[in-house]
C-alpha positions in Angstrom: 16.0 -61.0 -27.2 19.1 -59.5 -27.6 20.5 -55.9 -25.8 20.6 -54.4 -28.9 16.8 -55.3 -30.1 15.8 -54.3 -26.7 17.5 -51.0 -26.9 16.3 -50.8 -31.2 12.6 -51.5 -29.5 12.7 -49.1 -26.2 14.4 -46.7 -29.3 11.6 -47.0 -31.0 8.6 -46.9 -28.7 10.3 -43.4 -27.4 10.4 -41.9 -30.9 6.4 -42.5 -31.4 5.7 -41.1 -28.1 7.3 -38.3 -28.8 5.7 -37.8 -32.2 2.1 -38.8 -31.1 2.2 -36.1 -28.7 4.2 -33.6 -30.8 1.3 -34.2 -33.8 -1.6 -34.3 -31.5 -0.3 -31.0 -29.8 0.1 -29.3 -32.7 -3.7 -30.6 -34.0 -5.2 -29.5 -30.8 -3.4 -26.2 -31.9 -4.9 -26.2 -35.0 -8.0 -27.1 -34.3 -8.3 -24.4 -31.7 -7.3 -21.7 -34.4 -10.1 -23.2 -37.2 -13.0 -23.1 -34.2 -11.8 -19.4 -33.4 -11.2 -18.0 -36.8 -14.5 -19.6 -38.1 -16.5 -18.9 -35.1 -15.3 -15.4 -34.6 -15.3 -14.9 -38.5 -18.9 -16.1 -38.7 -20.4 -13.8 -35.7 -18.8 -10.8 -36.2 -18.4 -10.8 -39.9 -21.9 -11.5 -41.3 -25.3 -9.3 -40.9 -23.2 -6.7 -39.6 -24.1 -3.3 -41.0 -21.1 -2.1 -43.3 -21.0 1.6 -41.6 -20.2 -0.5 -38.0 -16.8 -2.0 -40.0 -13.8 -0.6 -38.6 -10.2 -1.1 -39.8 -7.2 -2.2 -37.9 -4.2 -2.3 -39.5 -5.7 -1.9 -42.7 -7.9 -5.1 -42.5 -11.5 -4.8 -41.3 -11.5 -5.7 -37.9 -13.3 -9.1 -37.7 -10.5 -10.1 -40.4 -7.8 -8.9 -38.3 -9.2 -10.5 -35.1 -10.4 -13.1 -36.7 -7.9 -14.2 -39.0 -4.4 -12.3 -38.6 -4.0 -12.6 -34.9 -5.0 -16.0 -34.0 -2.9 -17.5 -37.3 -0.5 -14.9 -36.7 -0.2 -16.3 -33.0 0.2 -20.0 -34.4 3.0 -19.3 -36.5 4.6 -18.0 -33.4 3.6 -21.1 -31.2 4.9 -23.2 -34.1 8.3 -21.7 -34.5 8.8 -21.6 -30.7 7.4 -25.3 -30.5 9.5 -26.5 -33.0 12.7 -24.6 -31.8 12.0 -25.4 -28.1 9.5 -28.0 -27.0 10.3 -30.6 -29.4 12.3 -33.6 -28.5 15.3 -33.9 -31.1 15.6 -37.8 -30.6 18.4 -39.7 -32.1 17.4 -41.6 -34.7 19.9 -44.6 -34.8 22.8 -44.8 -37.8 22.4 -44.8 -41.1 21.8 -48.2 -43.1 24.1 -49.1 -45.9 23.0 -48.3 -49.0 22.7 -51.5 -50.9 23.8 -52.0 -54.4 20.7 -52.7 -57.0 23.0 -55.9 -57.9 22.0 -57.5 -54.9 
């Protein structure tokens, strides 16, 4: 092999590492906020006597705990994941375009 297939493969492998873990990262993430919003949704939103509801912020309260502050939190993980933690790995040069003639 060649330097420059070596470095094109090495290149490579680096830029899927760094994307499987960004993607399962931000899954886990995810997946974290779907088992807390549903689970928390589910236990403190149903059979719950309507006179025991109490509003934060305008939202009943197992909405706002439930729903606004643990998506609300994600969008902040995501910005300052995407901003901070995530590798901006160079991607080679751009191919030629090639002529539909060819």
């Amino acid at each position: 092999m060649s330097k420059s297939i070596q470095e094109t493969t090495g290149k490579e492998q680096l830029l899927l590492r760094n994307a499987r873990r960004e993607g399962l990262i931000i899954m886990a993430v995810w997946l974290a906020a779907l088992v807390w919003s549903v689970g928390f949704s589910y236990v403190f939103g149903y059979y719950r006597d309507p006179a025991a509801i109490e509003l934060v912020l305008g939202f009943p309260d197992w909405v706002f705990w439930g729903i606004v502050v643990p998506w609300g939190l994600c969008l902040v993980y995501s910005a300052w994941f995407c901003f901070v933690t995530m590798a901006d790995d160079d991607l080679g040069q751009d191919q030629p375009e090639k002529s539909g003639h060819d």
